[in-house]
C-alpha positions as CSV (number, residue, x, y, z in Angstrom):
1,X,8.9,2.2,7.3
2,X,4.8,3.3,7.1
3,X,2.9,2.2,10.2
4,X,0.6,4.1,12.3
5,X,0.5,7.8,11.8
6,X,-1.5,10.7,12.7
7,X,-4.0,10.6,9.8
8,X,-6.0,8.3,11.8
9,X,-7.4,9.0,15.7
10,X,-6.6,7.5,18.9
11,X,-9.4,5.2,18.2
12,X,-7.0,2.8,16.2
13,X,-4.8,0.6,17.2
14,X,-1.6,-1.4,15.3
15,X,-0.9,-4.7,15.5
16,X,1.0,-7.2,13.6
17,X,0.4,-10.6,12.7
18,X,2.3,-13.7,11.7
19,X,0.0,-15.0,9.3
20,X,2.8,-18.0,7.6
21,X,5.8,-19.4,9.1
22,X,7.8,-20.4,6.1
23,X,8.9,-18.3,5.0
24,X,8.2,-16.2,7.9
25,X,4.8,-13.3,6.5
26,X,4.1,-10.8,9.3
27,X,1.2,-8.2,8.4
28,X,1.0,-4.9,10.0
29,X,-2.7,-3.3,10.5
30,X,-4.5,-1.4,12.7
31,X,-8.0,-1.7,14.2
32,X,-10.3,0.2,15.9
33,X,-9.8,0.3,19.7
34,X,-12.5,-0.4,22.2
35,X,-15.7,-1.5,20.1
36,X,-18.4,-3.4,21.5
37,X,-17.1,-6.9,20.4
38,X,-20.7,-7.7,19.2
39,X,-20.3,-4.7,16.5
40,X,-19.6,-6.7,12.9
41,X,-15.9,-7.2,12.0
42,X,-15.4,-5.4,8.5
43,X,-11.9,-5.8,6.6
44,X,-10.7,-2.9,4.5
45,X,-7.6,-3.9,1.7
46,X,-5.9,-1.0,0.1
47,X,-4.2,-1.1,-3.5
48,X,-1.2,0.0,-5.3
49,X,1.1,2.1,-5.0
50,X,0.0,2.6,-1.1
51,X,-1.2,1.4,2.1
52,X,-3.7,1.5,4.9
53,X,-3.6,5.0,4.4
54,X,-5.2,5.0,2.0
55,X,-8.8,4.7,4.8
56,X,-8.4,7.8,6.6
57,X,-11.4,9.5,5.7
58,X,-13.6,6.2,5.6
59,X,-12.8,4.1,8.6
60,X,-13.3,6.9,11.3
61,X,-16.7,7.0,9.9
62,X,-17.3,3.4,10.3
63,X,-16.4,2.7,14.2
64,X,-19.5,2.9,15.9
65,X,-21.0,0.5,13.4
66,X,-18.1,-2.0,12.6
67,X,-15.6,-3.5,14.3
68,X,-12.8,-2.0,11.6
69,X,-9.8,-4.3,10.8
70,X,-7.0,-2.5,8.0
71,X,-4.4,-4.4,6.8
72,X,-1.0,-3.1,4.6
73,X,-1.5,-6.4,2.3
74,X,1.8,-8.7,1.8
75,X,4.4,-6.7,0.3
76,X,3.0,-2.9,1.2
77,X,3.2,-1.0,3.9
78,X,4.9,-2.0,6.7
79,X,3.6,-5.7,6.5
80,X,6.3,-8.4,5.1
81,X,8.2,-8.3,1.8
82,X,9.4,-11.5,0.7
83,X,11.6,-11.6,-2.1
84,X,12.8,-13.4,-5.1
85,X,9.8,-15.8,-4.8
86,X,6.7,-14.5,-7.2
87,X,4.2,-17.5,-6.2
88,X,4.3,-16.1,-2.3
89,X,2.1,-13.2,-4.1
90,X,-0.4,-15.0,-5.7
91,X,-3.8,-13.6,-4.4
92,X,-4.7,-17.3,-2.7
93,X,-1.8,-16.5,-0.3
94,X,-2.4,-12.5,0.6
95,X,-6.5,-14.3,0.5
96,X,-4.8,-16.7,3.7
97,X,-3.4,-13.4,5.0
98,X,-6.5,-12.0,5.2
99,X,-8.0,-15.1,7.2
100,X,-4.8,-15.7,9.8
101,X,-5.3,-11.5,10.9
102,X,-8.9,-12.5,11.6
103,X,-8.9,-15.5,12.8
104,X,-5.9,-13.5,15.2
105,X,-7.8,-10.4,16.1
106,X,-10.7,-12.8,17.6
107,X,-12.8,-13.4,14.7
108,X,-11.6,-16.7,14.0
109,X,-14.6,-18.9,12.5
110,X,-16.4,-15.8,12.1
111,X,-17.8,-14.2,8.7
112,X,-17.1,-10.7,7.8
113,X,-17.5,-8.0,6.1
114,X,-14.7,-7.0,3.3
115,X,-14.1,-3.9,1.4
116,X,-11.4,-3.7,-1.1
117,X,-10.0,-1.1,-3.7
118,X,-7.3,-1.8,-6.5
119,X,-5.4,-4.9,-5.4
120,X,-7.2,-5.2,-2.3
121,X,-10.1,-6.0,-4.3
122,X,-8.3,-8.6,-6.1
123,X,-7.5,-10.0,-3.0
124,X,-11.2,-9.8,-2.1
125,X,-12.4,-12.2,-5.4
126,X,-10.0,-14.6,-3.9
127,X,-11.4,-14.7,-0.6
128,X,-14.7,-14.5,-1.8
129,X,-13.8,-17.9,-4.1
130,X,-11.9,-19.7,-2.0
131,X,-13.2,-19.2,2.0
132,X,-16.6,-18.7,1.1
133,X,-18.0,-18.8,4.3
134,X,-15.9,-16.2,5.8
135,X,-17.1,-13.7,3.7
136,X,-20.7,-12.2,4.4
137,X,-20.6,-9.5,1.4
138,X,-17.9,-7.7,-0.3
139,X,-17.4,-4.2,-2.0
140,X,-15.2,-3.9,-4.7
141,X,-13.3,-0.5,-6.0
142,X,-13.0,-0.1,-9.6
143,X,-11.6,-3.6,-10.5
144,X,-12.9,-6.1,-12.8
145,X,-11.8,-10.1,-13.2
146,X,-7.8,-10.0,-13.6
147,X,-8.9,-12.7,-15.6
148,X,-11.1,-10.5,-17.9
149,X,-8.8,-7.1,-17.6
150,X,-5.4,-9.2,-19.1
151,X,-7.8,-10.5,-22.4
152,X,-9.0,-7.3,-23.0
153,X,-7.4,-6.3,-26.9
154,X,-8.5,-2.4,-26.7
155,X,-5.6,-0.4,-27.3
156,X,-6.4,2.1,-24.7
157,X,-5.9,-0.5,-22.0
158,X,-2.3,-1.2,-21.9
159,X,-2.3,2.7,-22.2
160,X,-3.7,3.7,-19.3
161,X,-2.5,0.7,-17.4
162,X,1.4,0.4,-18.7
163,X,2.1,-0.5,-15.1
164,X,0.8,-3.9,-15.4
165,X,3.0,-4.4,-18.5
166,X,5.7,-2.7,-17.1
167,X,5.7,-4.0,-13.3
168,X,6.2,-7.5,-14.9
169,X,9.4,-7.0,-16.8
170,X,12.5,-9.0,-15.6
171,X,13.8,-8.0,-12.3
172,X,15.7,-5.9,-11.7
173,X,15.1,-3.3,-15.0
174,X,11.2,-2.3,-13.0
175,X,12.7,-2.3,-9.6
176,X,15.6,0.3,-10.8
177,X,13.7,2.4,-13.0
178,X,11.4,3.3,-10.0
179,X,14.3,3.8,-7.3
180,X,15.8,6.0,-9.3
181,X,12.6,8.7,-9.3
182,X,10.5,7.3,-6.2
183,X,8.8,10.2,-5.8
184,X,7.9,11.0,-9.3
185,X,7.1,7.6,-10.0
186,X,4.9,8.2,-6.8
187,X,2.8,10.9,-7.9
188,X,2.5,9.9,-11.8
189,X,0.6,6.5,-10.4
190,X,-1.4,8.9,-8.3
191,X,-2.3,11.8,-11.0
192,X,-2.1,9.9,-13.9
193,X,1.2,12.7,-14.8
194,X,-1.3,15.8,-13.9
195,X,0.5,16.7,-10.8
196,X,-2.7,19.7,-10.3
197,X,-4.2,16.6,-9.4
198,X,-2.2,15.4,-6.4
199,X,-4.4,18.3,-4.2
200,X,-6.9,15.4,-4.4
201,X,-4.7,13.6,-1.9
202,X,-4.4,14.5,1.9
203,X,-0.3,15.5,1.9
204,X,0.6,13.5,5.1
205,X,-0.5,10.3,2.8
206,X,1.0,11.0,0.0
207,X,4.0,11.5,2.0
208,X,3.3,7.7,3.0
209,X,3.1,6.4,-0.1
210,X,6.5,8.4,-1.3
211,X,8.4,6.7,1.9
212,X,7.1,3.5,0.9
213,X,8.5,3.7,-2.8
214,X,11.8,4.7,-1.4
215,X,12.2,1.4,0.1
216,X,13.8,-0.6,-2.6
217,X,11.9,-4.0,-0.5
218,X,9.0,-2.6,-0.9
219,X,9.7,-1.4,-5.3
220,X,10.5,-5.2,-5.4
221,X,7.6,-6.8,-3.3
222,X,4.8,-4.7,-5.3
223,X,6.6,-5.6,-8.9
224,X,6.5,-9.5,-7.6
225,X,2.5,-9.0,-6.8
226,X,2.3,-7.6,-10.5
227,X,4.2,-10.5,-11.8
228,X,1.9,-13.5,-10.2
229,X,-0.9,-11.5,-11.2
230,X,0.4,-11.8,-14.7
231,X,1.3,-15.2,-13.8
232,X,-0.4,-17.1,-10.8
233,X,-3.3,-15.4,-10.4
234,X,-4.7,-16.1,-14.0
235,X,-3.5,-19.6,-13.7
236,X,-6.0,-19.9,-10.4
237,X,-8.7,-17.9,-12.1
238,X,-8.5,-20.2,-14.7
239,X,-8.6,-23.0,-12.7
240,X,-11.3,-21.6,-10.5
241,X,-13.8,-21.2,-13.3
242,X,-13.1,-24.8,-14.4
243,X,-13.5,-26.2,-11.4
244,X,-16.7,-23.9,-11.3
245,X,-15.3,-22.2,-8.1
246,X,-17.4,-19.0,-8.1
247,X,-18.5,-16.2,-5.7
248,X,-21.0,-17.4,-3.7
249,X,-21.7,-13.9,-1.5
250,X,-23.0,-11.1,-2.4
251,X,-21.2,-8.2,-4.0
252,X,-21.1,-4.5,-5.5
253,X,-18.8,-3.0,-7.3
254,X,-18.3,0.1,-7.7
255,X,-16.5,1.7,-11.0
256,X,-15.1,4.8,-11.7
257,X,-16.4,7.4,-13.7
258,X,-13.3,9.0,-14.8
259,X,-11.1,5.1,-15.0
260,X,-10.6,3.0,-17.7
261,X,-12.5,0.1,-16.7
262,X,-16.0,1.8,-16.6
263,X,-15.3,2.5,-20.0
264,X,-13.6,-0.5,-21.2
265,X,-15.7,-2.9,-19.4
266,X,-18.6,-4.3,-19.0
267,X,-18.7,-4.6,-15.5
268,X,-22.2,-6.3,-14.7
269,X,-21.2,-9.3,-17.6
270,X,-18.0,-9.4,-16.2
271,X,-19.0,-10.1,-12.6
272,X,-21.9,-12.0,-13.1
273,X,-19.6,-14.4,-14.9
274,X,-17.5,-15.7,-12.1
275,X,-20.7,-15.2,-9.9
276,X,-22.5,-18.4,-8.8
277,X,-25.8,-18.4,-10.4
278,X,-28.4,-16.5,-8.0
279,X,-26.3,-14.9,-6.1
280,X,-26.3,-10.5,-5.9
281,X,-24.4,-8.7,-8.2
282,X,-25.1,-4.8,-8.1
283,X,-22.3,-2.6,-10.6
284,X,-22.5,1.1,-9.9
285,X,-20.5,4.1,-11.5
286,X,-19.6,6.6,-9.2
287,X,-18.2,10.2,-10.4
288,X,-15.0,9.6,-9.2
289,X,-11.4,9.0,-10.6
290,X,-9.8,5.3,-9.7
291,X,-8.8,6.1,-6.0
292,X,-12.1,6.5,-4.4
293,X,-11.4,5.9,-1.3
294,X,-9.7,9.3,-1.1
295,X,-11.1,11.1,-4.1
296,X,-15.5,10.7,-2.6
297,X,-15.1,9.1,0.9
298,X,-18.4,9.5,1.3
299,X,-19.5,7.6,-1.1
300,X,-17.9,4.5,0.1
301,X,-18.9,4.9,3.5
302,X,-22.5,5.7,2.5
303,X,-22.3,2.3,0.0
304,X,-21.1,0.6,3.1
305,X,-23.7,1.6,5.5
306,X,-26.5,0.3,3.1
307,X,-25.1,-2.7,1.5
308,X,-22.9,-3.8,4.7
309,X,-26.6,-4.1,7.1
């Protein structure tokens, strides 16, 4: 299964975490080795369909400045994948995750810094909303409200996002579909079906994304996140908003160019509105396609050096 590999240096470290004891969640991360413990913990959540590999060319970059914690989120990676149980995937529990491998790694009680892309940034509204002061600011990658993304009635939304009507259906029609072309299925999430573009990728993690799809645990666990998004996760953004649960930290979120929800949304309205009044919101387009970690590393790292002080 995906752990450590060779894309990142010596300078990282795994570890694994128990973060819930029943039923039993272990996450699998790694962290960077040997930092001045006064350097500023900062969290980095990947998205779907891949893992902490998907950092390579950003947290390397970050080390001297940040005390870098990566996580595979519940259900990815080599972290746990429970099964059957769709609520053990609603964001507040992969938000608890995210506190127990703190709290684990020596940060516990301290704020930090959180970066998140795809699902990870889903994640990231959660723990912004509900541990509030554990989160200093937070960068989001090309995500708006699930909320706000499931009402949207333009047509060209369920196109370019079938998955999230697809990764819902009825187990097991999703989970067999995919193990039957793991690869292909694989690289179409990644390219969008214009294989040309897989050369955006670094091989060695698309190769980590293609083992992880060949793991039938692993098909399961990411179509069970899909489903309590579809689910859970607008039941508690629901309740949230009445409850007038909002972000109370500063964000910025950055959109991509070339993705549907640059185009689709208005992300400044969007944010704003599950923002607590005063508070920062800064919405940026970068020329980029939806993976941006990967696709302008730079950018990212050079968004997190100025907004991340």
């Amino acid at each position: 299964m995906a752990g450590a590999s060779t894309l990142f240096p010596y300078t990282f470290t795994p570890f694994t975490v128990q973060t819930q004891s029943s039923p039993p969640i272990s996450i699998f991360g790694i962290q960077s080795f040997g930092q001045s413990p006064s350097l500023p913990p900062l969290l980095l959540l990947h998205g779907y369909p891949q893992s902490h590999h998907i950092w390579h060319l950003v947290a390397p970059q970050l080390t001297s400045l940040f005390s870098v914690v990566i996580m595979d989120i519940r259900g990815y990676g080599a972290s746990s994948k429970p099964a059957n149980n769709t609520a053990l995937y609603a964001k507040s529990h992969m938000a608890n995750d995210c506190i127990a491998v703190m709290d684990a790694l020596g940060f516990a009680g301290q704020p930090f810094y959180v970066c998140g892309h795809d699902r990870g940034a889903r994640i990231a509204h959660k723990l912004l909303v509900d541990h509030p002061a554990r989160v200093l600011k937070a960068i989001l990658l090309d995500i708006c409200p699930t909320l706000a993304m499931y009402n949207c009635t333009d047509p060209e939304f369920p196109k370019a996002y079938f998955h999230w009507y697809f990764l819902i259906q009825k187990s097991p029609l999703p989970e067999t579909l995919i193990s039957g072309a793991p690869r292909q299925v694989t690289e179409t999430f990644l390219t969008g079906g214009d294989l040309s573009r897989l050369a955006m990728f670094h091989k060695d993690a698309v190769e980590e994304y293609v083992k992880c799809m060949e793991d039938k645990d692993f098909v399961h666990a990411t179509c069970q996140d899909y489903r309590a998004a579809a689910t859970h996760d607008l039941d508690e953004q629901r309740d949230d908003l009445a409850k007038g649960k909002l972000i109370q930290a500063p964000i910025r979120v950055l959109l991509a160019a070339e993705g549907i929800v640059s185009r689709l949304f208005d992300g400044q309205k969007e944010w704003t509105n599950v923002t607590a009044d005063g508070v920062p919101v800064q919405v940026e387009v970068v020329d980029s396609d939806h993976y941006i970690p990967e696709q302008v590393p730079d950018v990212v790292v050079s968004h997190i050096l100025d907004f991340f002080p």
